[in-house]
MARDRENZA-685229 format. One record per atom (N, C-alpha, C): chain; x, y, z; residue in three letters; atom name. Coordinates in pm, whole numbers, plus 50000, padded with zeros to 5 digits. Each point is the difference from the previous one (the first is absolute). Layout:
// residues N
<"A" <X Y Z> "ALA" "CA">
...
This chain:
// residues 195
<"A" <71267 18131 21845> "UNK" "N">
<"A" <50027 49888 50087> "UNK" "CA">
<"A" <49892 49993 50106> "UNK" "C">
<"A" <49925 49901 50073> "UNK" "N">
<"A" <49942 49938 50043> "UNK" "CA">
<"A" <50040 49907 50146> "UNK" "C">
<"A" <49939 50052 50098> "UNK" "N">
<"A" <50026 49876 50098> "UNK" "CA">
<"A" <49894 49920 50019> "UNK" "C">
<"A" <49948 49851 49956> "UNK" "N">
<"A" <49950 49908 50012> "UNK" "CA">
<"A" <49842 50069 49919> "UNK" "C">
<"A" <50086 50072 49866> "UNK" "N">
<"A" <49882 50021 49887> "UNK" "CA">
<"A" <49900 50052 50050> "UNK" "C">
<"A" <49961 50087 50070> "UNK" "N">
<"A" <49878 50085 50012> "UNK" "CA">
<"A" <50017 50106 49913> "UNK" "C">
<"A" <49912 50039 49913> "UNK" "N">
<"A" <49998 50125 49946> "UNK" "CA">
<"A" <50146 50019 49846> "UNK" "C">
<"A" <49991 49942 49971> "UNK" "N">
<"A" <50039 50003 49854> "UNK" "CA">
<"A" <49974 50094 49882> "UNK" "C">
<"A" <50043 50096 49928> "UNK" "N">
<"A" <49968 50059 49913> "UNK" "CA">
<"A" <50080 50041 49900> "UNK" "C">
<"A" <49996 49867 49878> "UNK" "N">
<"A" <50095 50042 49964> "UNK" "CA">
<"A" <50015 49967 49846> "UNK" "C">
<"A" <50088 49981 49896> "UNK" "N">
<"A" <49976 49972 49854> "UNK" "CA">
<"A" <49978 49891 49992> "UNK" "C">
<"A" <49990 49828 50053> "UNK" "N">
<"A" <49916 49926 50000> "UNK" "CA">
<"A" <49861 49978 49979> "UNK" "C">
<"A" <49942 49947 49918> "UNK" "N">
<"A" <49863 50028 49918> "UNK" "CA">
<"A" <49933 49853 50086> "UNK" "C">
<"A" <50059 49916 50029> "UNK" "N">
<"A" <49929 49861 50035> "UNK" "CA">
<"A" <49928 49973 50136> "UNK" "C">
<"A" <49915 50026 50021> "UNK" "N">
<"A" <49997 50020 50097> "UNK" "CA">
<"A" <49978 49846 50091> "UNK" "C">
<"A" <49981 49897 49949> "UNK" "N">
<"A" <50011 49893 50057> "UNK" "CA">
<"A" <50166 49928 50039> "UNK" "C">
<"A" <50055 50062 49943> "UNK" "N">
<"A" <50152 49968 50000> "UNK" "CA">
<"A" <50032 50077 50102> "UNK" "C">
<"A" <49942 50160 50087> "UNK" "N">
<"A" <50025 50106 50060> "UNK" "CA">
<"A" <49948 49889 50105> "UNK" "C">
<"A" <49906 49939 50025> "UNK" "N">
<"A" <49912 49968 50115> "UNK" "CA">
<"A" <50085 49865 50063> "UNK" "C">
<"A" <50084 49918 49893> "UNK" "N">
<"A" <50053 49900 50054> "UNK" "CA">
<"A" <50148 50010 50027> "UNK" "C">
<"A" <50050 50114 49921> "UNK" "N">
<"A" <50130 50088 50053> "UNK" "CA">
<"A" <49981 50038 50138> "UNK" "C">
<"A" <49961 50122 50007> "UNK" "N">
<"A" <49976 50067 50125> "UNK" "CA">
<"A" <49937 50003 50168> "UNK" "C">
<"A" <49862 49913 49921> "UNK" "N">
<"A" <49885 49997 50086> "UNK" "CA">
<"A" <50012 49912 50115> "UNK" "C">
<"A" <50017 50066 50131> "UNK" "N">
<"A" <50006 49921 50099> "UNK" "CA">
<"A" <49857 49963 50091> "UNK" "C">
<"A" <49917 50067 49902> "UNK" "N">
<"A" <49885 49983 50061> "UNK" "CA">
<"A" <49873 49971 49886> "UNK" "C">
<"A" <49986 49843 49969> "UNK" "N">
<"A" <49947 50004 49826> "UNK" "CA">
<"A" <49853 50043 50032> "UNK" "C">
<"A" <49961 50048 49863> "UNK" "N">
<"A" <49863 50066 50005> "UNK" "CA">
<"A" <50006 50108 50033> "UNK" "C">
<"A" <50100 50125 50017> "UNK" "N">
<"A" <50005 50100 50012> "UNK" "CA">
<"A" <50113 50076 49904> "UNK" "C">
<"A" <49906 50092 49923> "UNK" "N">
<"A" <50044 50056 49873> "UNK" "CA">
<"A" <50111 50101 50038> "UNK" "C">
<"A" <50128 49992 49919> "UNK" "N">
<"A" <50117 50030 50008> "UNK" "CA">
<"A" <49991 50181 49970> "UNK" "C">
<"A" <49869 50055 49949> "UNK" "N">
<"A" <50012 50156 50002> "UNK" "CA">
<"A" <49899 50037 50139> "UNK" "C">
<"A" <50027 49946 50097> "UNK" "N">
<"A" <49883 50024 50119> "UNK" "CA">
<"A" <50121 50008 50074> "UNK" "C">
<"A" <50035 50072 50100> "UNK" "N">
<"A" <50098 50053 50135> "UNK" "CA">
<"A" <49919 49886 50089> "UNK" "C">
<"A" <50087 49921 50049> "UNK" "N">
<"A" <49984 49848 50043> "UNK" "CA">
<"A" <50116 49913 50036> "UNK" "C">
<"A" <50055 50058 50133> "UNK" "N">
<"A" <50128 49924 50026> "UNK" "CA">
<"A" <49990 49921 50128> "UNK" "C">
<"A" <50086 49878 50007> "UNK" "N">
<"A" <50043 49960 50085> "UNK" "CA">
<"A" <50143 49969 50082> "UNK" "C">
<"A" <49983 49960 50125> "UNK" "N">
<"A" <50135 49970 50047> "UNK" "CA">
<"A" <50094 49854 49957> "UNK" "C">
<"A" <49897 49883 49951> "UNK" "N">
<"A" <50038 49923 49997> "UNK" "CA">
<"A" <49903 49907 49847> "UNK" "C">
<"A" <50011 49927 49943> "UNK" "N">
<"A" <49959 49924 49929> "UNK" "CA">
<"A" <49852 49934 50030> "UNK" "C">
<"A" <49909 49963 49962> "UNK" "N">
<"A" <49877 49929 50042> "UNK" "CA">
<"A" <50038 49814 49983> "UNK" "C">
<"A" <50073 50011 49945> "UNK" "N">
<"A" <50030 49835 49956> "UNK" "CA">
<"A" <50128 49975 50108> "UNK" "C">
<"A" <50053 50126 50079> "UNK" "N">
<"A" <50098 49929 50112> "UNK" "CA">
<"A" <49932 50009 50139> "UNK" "C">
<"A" <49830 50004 49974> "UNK" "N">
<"A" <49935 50037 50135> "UNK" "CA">
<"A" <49996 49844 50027> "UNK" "C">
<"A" <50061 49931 50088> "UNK" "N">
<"A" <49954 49834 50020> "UNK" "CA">
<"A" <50028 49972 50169> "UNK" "C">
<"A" <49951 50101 50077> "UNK" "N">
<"A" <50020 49972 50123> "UNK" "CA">
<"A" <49877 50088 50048> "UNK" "C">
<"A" <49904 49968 50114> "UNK" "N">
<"A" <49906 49994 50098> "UNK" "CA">
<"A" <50087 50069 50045> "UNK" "C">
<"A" <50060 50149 50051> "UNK" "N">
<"A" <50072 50061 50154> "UNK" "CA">
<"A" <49926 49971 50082> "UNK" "C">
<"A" <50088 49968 50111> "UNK" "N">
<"A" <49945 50011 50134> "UNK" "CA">
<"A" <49944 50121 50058> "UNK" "C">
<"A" <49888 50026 50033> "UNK" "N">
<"A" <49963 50131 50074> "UNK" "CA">
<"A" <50104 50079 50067> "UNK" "C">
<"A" <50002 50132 49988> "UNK" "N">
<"A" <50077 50143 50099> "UNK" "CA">
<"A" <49935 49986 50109> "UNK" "C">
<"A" <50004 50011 50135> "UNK" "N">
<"A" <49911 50039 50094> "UNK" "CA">
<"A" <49903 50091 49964> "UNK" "C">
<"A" <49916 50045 50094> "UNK" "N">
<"A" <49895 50092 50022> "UNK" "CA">
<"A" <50083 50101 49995> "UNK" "C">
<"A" <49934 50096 49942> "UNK" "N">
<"A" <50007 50153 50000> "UNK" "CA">
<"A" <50137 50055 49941> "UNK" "C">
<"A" <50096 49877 49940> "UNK" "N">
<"A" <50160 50021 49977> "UNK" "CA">
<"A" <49965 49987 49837> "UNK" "C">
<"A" <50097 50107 49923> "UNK" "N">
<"A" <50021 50029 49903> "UNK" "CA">
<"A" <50038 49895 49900> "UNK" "C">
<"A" <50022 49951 49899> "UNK" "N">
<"A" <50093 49948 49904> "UNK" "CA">
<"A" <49998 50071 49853> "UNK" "C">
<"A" <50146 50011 49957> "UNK" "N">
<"A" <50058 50056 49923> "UNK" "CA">
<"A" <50046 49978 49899> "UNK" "C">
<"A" <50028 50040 49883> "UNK" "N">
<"A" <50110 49955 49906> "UNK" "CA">
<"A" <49982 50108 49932> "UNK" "C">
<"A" <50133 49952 49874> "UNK" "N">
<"A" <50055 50142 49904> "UNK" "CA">
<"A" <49923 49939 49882> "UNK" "C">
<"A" <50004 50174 49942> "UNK" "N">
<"A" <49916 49921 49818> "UNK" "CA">
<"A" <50121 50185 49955> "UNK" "C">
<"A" <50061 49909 49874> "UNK" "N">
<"A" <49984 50117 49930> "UNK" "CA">
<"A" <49931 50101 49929> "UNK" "C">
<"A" <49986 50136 50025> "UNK" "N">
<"A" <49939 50084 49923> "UNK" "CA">
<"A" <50095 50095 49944> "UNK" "C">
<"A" <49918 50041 49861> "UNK" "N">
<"A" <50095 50064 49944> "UNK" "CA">
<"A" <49944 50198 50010> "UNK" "C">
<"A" <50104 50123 49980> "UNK" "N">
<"A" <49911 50105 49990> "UNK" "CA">
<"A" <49916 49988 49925> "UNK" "C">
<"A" <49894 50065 50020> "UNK" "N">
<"A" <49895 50018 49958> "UNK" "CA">
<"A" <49883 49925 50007> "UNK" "C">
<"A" <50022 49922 50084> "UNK" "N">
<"A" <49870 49888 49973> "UNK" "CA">
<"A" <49917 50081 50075> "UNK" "C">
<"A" <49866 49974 49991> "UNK" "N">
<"A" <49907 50078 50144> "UNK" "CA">
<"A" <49904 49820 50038> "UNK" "C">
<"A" <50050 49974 50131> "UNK" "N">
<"A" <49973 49942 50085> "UNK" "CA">
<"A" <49871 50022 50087> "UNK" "C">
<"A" <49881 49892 49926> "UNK" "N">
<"A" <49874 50039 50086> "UNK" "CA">
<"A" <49958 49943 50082> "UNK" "C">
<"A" <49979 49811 49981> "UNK" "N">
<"A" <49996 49886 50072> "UNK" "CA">
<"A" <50106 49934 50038> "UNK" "C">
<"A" <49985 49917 50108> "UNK" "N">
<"A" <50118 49909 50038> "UNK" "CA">
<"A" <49903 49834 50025> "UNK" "C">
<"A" <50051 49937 49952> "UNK" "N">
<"A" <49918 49866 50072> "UNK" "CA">
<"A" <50117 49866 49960> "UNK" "C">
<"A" <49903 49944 50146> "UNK" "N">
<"A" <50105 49869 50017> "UNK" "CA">
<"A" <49917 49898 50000> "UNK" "C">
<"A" <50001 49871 49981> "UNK" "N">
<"A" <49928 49858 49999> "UNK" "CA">
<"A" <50020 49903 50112> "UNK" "C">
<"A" <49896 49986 50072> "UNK" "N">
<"A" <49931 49904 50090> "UNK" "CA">
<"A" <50079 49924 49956> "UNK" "C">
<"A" <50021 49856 50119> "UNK" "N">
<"A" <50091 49858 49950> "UNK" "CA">
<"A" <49844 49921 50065> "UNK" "C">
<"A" <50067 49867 50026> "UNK" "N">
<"A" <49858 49919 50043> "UNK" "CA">
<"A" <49934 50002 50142> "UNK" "C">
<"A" <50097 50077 50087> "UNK" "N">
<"A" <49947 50015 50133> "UNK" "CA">
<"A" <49898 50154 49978> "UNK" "C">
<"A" <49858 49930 50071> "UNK" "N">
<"A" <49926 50160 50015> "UNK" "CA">
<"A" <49999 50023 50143> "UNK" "C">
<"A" <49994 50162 49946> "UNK" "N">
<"A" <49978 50044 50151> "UNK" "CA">
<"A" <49912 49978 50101> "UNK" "C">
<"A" <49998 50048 50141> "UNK" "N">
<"A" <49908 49965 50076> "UNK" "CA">
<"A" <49964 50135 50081> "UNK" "C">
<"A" <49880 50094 49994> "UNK" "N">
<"A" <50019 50131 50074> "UNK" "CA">
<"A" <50048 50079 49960> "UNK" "C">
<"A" <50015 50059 49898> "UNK" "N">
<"A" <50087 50109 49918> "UNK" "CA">
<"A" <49978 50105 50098> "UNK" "C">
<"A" <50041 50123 50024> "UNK" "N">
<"A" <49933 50131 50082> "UNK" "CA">
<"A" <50072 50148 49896> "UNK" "C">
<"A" <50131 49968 49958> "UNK" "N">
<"A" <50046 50044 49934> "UNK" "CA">
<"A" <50120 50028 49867> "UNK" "C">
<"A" <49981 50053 49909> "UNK" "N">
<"A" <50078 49961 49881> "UNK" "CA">
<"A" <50046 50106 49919> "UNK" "C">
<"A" <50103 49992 49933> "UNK" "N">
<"A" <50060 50119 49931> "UNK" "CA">
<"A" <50099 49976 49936> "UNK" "C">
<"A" <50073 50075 49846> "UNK" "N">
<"A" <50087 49969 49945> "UNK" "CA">
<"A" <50103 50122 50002> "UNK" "C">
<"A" <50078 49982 49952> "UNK" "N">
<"A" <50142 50165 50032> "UNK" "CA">
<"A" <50044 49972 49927> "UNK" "C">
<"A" <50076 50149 49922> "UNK" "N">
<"A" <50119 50052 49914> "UNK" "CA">
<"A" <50070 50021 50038> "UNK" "C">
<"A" <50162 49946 50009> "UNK" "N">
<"A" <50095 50049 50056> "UNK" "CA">
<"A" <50115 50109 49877> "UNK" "C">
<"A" <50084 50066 50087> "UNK" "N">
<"A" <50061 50054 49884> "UNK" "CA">
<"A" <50160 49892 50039> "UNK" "C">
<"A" <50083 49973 49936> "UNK" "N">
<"A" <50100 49913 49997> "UNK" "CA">
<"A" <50073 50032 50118> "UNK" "C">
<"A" <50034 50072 50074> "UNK" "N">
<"A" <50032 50053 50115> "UNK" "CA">
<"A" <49926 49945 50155> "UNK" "C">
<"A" <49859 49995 49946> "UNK" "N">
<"A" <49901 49907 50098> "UNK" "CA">
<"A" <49924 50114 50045> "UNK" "C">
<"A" <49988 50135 49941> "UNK" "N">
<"A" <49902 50111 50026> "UNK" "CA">
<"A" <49836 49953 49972> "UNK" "C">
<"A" <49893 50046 50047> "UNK" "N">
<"A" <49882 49934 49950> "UNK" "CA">
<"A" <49944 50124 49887> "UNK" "C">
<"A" <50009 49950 49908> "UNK" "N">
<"A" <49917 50106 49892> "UNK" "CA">
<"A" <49852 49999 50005> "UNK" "C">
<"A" <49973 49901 49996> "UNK" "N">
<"A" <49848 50008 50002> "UNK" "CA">
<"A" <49882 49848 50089> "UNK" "C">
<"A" <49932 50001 50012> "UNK" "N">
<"A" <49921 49854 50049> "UNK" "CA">
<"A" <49904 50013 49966> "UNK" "C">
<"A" <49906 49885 50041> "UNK" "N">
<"A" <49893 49993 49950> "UNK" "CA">
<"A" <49910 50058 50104> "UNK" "C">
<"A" <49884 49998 49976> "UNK" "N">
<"A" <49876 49982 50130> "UNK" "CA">
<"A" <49992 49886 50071> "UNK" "C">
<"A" <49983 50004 50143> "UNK" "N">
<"A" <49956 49862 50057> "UNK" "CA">
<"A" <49888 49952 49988> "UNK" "C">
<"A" <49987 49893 49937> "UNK" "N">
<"A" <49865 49936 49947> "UNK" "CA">
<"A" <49943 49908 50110> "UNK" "C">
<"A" <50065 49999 50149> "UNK" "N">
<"A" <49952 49935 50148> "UNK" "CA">
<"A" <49962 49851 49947> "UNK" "C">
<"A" <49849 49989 49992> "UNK" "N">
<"A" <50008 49866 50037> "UNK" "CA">
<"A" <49948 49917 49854> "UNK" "C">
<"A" <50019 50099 49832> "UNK" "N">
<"A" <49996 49859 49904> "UNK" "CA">
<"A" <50091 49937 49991> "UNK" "C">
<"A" <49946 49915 49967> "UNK" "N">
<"A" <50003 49805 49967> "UNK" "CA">
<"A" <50079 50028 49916> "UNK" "C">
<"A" <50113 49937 49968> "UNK" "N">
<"A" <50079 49973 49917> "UNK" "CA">
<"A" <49985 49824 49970> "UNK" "C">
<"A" <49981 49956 49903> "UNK" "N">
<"A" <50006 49868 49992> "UNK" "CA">
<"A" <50075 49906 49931> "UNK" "C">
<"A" <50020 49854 50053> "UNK" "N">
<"A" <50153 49947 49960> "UNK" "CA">
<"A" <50011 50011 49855> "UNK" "C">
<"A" <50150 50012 49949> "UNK" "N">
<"A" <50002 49991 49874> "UNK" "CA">
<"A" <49944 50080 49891> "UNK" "C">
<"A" <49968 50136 50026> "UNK" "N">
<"A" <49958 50139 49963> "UNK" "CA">
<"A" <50075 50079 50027> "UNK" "C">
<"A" <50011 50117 49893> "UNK" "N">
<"A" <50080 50089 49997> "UNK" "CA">
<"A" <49948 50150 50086> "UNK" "C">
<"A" <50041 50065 50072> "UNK" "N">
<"A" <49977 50112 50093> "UNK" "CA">
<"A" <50023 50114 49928> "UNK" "C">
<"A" <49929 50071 49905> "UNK" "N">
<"A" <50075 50141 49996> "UNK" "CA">
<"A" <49925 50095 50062> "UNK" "C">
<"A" <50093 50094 50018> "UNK" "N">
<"A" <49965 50124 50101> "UNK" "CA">
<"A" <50063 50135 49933> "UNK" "C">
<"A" <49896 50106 50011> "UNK" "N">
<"A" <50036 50161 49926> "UNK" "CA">
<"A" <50080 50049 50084> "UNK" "C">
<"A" <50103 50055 49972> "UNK" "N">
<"A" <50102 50070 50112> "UNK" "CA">
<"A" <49908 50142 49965> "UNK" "C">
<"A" <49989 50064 50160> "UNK" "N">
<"A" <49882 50092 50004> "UNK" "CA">
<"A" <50081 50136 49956> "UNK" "C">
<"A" <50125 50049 49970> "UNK" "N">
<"A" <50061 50059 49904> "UNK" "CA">
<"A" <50093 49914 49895> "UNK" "C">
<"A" <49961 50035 49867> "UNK" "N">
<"A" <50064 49913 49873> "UNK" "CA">
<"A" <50157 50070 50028> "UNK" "C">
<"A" <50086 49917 49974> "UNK" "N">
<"A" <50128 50052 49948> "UNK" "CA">
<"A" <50118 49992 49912> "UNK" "C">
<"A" <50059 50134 49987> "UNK" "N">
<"A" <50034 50002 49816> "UNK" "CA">
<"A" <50181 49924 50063> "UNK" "C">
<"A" <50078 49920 49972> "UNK" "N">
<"A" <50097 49979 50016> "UNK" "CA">
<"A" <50115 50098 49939> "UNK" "C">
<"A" <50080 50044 50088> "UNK" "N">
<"A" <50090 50092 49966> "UNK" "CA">
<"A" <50127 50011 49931> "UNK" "C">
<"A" <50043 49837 50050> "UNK" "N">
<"A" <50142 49942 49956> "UNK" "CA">
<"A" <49982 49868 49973> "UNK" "C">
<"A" <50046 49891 49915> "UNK" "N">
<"A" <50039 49860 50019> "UNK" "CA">
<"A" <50052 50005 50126> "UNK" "C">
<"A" <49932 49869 50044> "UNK" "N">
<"A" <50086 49926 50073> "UNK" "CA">
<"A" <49897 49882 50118> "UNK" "C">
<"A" <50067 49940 50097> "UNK" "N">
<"A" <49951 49908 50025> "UNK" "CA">
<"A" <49857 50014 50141> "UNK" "C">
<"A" <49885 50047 49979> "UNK" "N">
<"A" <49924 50027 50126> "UNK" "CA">
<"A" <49940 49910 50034> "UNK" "C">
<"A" <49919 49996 50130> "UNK" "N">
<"A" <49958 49911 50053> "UNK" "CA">
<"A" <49867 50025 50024> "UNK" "C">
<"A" <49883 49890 49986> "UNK" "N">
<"A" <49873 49956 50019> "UNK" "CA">
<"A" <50035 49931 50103> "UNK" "C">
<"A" <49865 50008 50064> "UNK" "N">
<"A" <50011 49954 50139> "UNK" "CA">
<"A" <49832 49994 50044> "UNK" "C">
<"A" <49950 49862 50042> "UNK" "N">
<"A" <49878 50035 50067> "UNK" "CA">
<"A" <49996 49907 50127> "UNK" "C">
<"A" <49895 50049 50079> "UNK" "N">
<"A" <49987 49976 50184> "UNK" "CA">
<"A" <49832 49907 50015> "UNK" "C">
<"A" <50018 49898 50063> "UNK" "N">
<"A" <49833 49983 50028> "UNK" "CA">
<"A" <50020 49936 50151> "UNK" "C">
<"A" <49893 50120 50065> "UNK" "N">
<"A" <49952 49959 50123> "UNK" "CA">
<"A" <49898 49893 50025> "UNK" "C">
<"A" <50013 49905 50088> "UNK" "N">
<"A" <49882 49907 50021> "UNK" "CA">
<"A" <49995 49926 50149> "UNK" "C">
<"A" <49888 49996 49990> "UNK" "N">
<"A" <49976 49908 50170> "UNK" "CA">
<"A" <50071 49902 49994> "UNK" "C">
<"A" <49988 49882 49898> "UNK" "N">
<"A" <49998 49905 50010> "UNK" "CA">
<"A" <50142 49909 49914> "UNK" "C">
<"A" <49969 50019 49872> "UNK" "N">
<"A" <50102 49994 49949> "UNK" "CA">
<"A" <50011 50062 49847> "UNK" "C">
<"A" <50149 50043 49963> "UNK" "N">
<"A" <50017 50096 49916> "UNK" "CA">
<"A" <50054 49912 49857> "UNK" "C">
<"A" <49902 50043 49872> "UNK" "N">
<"A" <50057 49879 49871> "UNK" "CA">
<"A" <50121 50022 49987> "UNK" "C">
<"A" <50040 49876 49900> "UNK" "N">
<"A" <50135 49968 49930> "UNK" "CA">
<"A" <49966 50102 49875> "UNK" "C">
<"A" <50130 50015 49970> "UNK" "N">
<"A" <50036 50040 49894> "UNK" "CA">
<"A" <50045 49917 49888> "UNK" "C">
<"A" <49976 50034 49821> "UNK" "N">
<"A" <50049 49939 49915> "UNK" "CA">
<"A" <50145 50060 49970> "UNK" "C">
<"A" <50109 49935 49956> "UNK" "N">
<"A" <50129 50043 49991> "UNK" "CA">
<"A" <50091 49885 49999> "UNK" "C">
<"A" <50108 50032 50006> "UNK" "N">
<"A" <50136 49907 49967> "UNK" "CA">
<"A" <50047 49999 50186> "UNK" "C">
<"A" <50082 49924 50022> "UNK" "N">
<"A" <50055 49961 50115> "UNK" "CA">
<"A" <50114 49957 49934> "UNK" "C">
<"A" <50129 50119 50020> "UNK" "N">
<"A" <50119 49948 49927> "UNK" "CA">
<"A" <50093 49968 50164> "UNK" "C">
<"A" <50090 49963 49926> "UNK" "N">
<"A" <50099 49903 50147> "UNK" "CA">
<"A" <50071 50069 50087> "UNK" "C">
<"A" <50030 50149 49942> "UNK" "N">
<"A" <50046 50126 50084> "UNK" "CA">
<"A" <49934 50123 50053> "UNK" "C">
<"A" <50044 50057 50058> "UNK" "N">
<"A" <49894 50148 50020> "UNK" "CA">
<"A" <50063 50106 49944> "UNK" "C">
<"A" <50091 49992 49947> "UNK" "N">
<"A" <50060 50134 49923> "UNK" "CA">
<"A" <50056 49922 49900> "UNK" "C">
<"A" <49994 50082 49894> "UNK" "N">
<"A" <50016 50044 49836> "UNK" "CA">
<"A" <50107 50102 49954> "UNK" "C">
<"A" <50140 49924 49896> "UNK" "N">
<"A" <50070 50121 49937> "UNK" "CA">
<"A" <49900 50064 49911> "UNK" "C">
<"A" <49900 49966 49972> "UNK" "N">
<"A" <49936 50017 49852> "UNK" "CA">
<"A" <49914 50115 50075> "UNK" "C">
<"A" <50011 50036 50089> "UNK" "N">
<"A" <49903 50150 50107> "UNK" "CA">
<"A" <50136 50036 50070> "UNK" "C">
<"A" <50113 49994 49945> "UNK" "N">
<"A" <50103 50071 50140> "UNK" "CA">
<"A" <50008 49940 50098> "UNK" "C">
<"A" <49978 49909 49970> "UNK" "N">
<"A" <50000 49882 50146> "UNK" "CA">
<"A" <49918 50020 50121> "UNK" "C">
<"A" <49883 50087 49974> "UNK" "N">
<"A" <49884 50009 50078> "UNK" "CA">
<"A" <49905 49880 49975> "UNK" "C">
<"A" <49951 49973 50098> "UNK" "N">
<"A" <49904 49876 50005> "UNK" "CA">
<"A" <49898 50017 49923> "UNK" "C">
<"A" <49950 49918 49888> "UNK" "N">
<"A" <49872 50001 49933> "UNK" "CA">
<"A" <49890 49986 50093> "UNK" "C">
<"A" <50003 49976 50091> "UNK" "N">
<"A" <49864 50012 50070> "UNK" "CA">
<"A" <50042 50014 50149> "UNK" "C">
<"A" <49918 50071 50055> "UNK" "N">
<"A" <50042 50066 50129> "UNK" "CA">
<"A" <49860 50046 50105> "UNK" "C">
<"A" <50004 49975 50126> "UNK" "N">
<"A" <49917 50030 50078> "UNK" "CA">
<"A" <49986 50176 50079> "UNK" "C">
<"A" <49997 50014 50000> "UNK" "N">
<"A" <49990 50137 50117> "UNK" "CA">
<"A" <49870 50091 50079> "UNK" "C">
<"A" <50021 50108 50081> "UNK" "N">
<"A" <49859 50029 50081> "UNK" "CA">
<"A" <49944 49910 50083> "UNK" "C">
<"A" <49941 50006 50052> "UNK" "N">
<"A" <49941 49883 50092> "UNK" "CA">
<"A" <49846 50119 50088> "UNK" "C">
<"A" <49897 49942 50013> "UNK" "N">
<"A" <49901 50092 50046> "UNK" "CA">
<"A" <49911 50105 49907> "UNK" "C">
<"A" <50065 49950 49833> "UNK" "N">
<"A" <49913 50096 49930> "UNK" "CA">
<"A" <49883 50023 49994> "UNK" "C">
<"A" <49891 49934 50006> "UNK" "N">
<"A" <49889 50005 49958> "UNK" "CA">
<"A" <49949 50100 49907> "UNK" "C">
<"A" <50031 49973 49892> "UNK" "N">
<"A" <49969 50050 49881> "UNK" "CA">
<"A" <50054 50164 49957> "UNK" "C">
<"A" <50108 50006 50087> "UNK" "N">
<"A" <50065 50129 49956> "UNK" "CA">
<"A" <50201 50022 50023> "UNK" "C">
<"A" <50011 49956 49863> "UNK" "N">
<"A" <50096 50021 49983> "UNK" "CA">
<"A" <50130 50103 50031> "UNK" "C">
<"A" <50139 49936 50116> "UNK" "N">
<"A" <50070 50117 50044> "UNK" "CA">
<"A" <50051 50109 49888> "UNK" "C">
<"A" <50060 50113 50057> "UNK" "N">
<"A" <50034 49988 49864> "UNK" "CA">
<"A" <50138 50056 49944> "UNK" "C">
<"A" <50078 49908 50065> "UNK" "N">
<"A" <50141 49897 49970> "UNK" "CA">
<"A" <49944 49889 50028> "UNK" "C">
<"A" <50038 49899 49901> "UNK" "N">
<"A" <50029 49830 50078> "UNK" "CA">
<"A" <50091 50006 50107> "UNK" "C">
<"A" <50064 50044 50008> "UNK" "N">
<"A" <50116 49968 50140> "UNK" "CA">
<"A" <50082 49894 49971> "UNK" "C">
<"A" <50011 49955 50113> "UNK" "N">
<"A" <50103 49875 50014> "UNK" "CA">
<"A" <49904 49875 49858> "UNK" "C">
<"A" <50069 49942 49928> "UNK" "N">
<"A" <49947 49911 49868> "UNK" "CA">
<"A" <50054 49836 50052> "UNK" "C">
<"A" <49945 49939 50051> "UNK" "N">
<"A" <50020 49849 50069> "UNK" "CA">
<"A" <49964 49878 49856> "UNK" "C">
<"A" <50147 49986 49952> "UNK" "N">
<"A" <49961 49880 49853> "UNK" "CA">
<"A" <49973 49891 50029> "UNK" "C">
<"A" <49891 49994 49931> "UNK" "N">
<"A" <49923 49818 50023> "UNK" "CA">
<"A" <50028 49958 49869> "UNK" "C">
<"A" <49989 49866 50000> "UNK" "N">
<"A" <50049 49930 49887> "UNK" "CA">
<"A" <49824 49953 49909> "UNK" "C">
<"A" <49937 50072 49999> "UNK" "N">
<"A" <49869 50037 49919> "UNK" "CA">
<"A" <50015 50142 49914> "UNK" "C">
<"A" <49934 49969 49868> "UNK" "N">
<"A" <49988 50141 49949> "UNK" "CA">
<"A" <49848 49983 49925> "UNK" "C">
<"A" <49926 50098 49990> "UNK" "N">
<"A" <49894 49996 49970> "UNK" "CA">
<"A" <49969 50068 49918> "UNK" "C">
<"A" <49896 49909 49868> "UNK" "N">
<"A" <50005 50122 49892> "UNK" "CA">
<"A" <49918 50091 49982> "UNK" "C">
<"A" <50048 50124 49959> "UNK" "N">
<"A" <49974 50114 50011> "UNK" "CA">
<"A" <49978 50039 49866> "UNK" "C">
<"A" <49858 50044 49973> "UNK" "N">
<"A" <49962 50107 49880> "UNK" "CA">
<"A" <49954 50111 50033> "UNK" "C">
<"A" <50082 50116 49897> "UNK" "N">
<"A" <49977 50117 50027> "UNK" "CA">
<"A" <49935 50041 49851> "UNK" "C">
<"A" <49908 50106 50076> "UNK" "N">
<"A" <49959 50068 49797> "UNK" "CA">
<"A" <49912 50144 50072> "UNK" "C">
């Protein structure tokens, strides 16, 4: 079993039938560790920017065993202005920080491009269940949108009734606490690939 078809392996021989079954992300081959939180065809909302230096969040399932190297999220049509600092995080479902990335300060991220970033320790997942990606960008001026869904609530039975997307931290500059803390649901969720 499968949450939103990443990583498939199984007595099915077709593999084009695997890609339009499963694949929430087309053009990415169903024996490659390649998951997301949400669908690419339900990304149809521009988010509104997080403030400066404040976190945003969401859950992706992972299952044991995956080993978790990159995290990246997609620019919407607003670009930034002044980047100074940037970074992505592993949460463990609890909101512990397993791992982050490096702060990459002041590259350019540009609209409508995808961001990935090496979490500067890889990690092997221990248990199923629901963790959280999370990345922060500091800027003078102003901080991009995100690509993602904007659903009509901030919490979800389909996560335990935790909010699919959530703010927290405030003052990071490129280094992740490490608890989220208090989790503030916005009615944005942003999609998230992990591999």
């Amino acid at each position: 079993m499968t949450v939103l078809g990443r990583y498939y392996e199984g007595p099915l021989a077709d593999a084009a039938a695997l890609d339009l079954a499963f694949n929430a992300l087309p053009g990415i081959s169903q024996g490659a560790f390649v998951r997301s939180n949400i669908p690419a065809w339900a990304c149809t909302s521009d988010l509104a920017a997080t403030a400066s230096g404040v976190a945003i969040g969401t859950r992706i399932w992972l299952r044991k065993g995956d080993l978790v190297t990159n995290l990246a999220f997609v620019a919407g049509n607003t670009a930034e202005n002044g980047p100074t600092h940037r970074a992505h995080a592993l949460y463990d479902p609890d909101g512990a920080l397993l791992a982050q990335s490096a702060d990459i300060t002041n590259t350019a991220w540009a609209v409508n491009t995808k961001k990935q970033l090496a979490l500067a320790t890889p990690q092997v997942i221990e248990e199923d269940g629901w963790y959280i990606v999370a990345t922060t960008t500091t800027a003078t001026t102003t901080v991009n949108t995100l690509l993602g869904c904007a659903p009509i609530v901030t919490a979800s039975a389909a996560v335990g009734g935790r909010a699919l997307g959530f703010t927290f931290g405030t003052g990071l500059d490129g280094v992740f606490p490490a608890a989220t803390g208090t989790q503030t649901g916005v009615a944005k969720c942003p999609i998230a690939i992990v591999s």
